[in-house]
N, C-alpha and C positions, 0 to 999 in steps of 0.2 A: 504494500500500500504506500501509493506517495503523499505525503501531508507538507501541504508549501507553507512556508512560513509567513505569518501575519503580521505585517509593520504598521505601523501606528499610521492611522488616516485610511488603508489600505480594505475598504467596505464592497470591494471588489472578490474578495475570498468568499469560494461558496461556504456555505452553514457547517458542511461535515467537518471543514478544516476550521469553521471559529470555535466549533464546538471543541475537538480536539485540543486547541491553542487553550481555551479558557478553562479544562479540565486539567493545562498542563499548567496552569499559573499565569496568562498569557494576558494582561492586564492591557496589552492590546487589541486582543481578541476581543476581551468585552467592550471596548471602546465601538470597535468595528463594527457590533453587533447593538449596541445602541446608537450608534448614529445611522445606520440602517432600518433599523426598529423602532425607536421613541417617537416620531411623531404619530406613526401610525397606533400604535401603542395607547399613545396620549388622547388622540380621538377616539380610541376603544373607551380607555376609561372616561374620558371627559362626557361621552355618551352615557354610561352607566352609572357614573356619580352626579350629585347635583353642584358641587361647588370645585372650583379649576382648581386647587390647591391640594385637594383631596385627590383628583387624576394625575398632579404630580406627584403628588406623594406615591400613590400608586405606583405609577411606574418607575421611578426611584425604588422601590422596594422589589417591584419587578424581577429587575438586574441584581437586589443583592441577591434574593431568593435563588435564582438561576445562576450566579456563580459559586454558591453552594452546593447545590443540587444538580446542575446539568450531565453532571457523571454518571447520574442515574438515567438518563434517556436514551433508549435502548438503538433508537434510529436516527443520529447525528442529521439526517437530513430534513429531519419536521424540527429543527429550531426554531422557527416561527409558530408553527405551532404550540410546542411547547412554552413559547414566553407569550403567547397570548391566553394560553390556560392558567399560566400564572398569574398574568394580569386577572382574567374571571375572576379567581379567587381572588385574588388582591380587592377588588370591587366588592367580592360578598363580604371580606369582612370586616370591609371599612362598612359596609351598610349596617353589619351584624353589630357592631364595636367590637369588634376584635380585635388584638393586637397584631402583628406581622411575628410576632415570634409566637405566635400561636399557629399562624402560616404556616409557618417555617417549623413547624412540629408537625404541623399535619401533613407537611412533603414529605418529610424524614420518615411518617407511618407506613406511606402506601407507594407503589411503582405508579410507574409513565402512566399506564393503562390504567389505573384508577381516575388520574389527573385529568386524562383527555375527557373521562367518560361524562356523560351530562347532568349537569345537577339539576335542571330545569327542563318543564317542557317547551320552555320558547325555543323558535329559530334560532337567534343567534346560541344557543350552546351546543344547540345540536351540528351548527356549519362548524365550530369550532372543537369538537370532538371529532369530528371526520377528516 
């Protein structure tokens, strides 16, 4: 397997190689992978929360959660995936009051395939489980 190295600015790298980079410590990789991701991100959450501030906290909390936990993502190539399901939950449990380190206990319980699976019957968790 070849995995090319991720330099800082460098949002050009597919996912399997940020994923790699940021499971290897690669504080670039996460850069790459939120300047690629955050805005849309931000529109995720800014749609599901009611105050702007709370959608960046959200996504802010995002990226911590995800370079925690990405090791555990079984398919390097659903990266986006994966940080928009983390977003979701970032969203339910700022709705919930929950804290992010309560999150961040709930990822450390379950795998990928819990995470993606849908907690709602709306649309959008169902596009974002698939």
């Amino acid at each position: 397997m070849s995995v090319m190295f991720v330099h800082d600015g460098d949002i050009s790298a597919p996912d399997r190689d940020l994923v790699i980079a940021i499971v290897a410590g690669g504080a670039a990789a996460l850069t790459a992978a939120y300047d690629r991701y955050a805005q849309d991100l931000y529109a995720y959450c800014r749609f599901r929360l009611p105050e702007p501030a709370d959608a960046v906290d959200a996504v802010e909390d995002t990226f911590i959660v995800t370079s925690a936990s990405v090791y555990r993502l079984t398919d390097p190539d659903r990266l986006r995936a994966w940080l928009f399901a983390v977003a979701r939950n970032e969203c339910q449990f700022r709705m919930s009051g929950a804290s992010s380190a309560q999150l961040y206990e709930a990822l450390r319980a379950t795998d990928d395939t819990e995470i993606f699976a849908p907690v709602t019957g709306d649309t959008e968790s169902r596009v974002l489980a698939n």
